[in-house]
N, C-alpha and C positions, 0 to 999 in steps of 0.2 A: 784243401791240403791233400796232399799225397800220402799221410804217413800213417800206413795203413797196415804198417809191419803189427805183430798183436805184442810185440814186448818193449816195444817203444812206449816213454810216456806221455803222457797225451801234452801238446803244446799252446802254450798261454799266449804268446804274442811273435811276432815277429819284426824286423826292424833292418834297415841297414837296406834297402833295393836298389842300390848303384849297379851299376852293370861289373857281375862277376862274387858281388858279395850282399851275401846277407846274412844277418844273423836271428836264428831261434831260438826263441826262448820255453823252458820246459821248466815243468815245477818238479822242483826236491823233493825228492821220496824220501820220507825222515826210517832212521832204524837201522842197521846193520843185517846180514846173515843170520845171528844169533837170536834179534828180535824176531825176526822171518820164522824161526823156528818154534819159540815162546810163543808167537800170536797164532800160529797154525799146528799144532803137534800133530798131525796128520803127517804132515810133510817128513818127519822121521830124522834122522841123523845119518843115514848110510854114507859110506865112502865111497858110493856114487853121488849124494847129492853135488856137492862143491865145483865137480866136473860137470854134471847138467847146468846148473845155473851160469859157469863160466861161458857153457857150449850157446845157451841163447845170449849173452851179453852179446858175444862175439860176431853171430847170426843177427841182432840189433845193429851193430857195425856196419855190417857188412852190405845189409840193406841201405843203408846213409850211404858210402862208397859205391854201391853200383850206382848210384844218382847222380854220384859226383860231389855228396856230400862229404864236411870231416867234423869230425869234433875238439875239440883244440882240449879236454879237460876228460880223460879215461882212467877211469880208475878198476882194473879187476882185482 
Protein backbone atom coordinates (compact mmCIF):
# COMPACT_ATOMS: atom_id res chain seq x y z
CA UNK A 1 0.00 0.00 0.00
CA UNK A 2 1.11 3.48 -0.62
CA UNK A 3 -0.59 5.28 2.24
CA UNK A 4 2.09 6.37 3.82
CA UNK A 5 0.78 9.96 4.73
CA UNK A 6 1.38 9.74 8.91
CA UNK A 7 -2.48 11.15 9.48
CA UNK A 8 -4.12 8.68 7.54
CA UNK A 9 -5.63 5.84 9.31
CA UNK A 10 -4.27 2.83 8.83
CA UNK A 11 -6.49 0.53 6.18
CA UNK A 12 -8.25 -2.86 6.85
CA UNK A 13 -9.33 -4.09 3.47
CA UNK A 14 -9.86 -3.10 0.20
CA UNK A 15 -12.32 -4.29 -2.45
CA UNK A 16 -13.89 -3.21 -5.65
CA UNK A 17 -10.50 -3.55 -8.62
CA UNK A 18 -12.38 -3.03 -11.77
CA UNK A 19 -10.58 -0.79 -13.95
CA UNK A 20 -10.88 2.93 -12.43
CA UNK A 21 -12.47 1.90 -9.15
CA UNK A 22 -11.86 0.67 -5.92
CA UNK A 23 -12.79 1.03 -2.71
CA UNK A 24 -10.91 1.34 0.77
CA UNK A 25 -11.78 0.41 3.65
CA UNK A 26 -10.32 2.21 7.12
CA UNK A 27 -11.49 1.61 10.54
CA UNK A 28 -13.49 4.17 12.65
CA UNK A 29 -11.76 6.16 14.97
CA UNK A 30 -14.37 6.21 17.99
CA UNK A 31 -14.49 9.94 20.00
CA UNK A 32 -14.95 13.42 18.94
CA UNK A 33 -12.41 16.42 19.47
CA UNK A 34 -13.59 16.85 22.96
CA UNK A 35 -12.76 13.08 23.90
CA UNK A 36 -9.23 13.91 22.01
CA UNK A 37 -8.91 16.50 24.66
CA UNK A 38 -10.18 14.40 28.03
CA UNK A 39 -7.88 11.43 26.82
CA UNK A 40 -4.70 13.69 26.27
CA UNK A 41 -4.78 16.94 28.51
CA UNK A 42 -1.53 17.78 27.27
CA UNK A 43 -2.94 18.69 24.00
CA UNK A 44 -4.56 21.92 25.79
CA UNK A 45 -7.49 23.84 24.59
CA UNK A 46 -5.90 26.96 22.71
CA UNK A 47 -7.68 28.62 19.91
CA UNK A 48 -5.06 27.29 17.80
CA UNK A 49 -5.81 23.92 18.30
CA UNK A 50 -9.18 23.37 16.03
CA UNK A 51 -7.19 25.16 13.12
CA UNK A 52 -4.11 22.51 13.46
CA UNK A 53 -6.32 19.68 13.58
CA UNK A 54 -8.54 21.00 10.54
CA UNK A 55 -4.84 22.01 8.82
CA UNK A 56 -3.78 18.16 8.83
CA UNK A 57 -7.33 16.62 7.99
CA UNK A 58 -7.11 18.83 5.00
CA UNK A 59 -3.22 17.80 4.32
CA UNK A 60 -4.89 13.81 4.79
CA UNK A 61 -6.99 15.04 1.60
CA UNK A 62 -4.92 16.32 -0.14
CA UNK A 63 -2.48 13.48 -0.13
CA UNK A 64 -5.68 11.02 -1.45
CA UNK A 65 -6.07 13.77 -4.31
CA UNK A 66 -2.74 14.00 -5.49
CA UNK A 67 -3.07 10.07 -6.15
CA UNK A 68 -6.07 10.70 -7.68
CA UNK A 69 -7.95 9.47 -4.84
CA UNK A 70 -11.43 10.85 -3.26
CA UNK A 71 -13.37 10.26 -0.43
CA UNK A 72 -17.08 10.15 -0.93
CA UNK A 73 -17.87 10.76 3.11
CA UNK A 74 -15.67 14.17 4.88
CA UNK A 75 -16.68 15.33 7.69
CA UNK A 76 -14.51 18.52 9.27
Amino acid sequence: SHLLQRHLVEQSDSRGWDPGVVHNCMCLEPGNLWYLIQQYPGIGTSDKLPFRLQQVMLEALNYHASRGWIHRDVKL
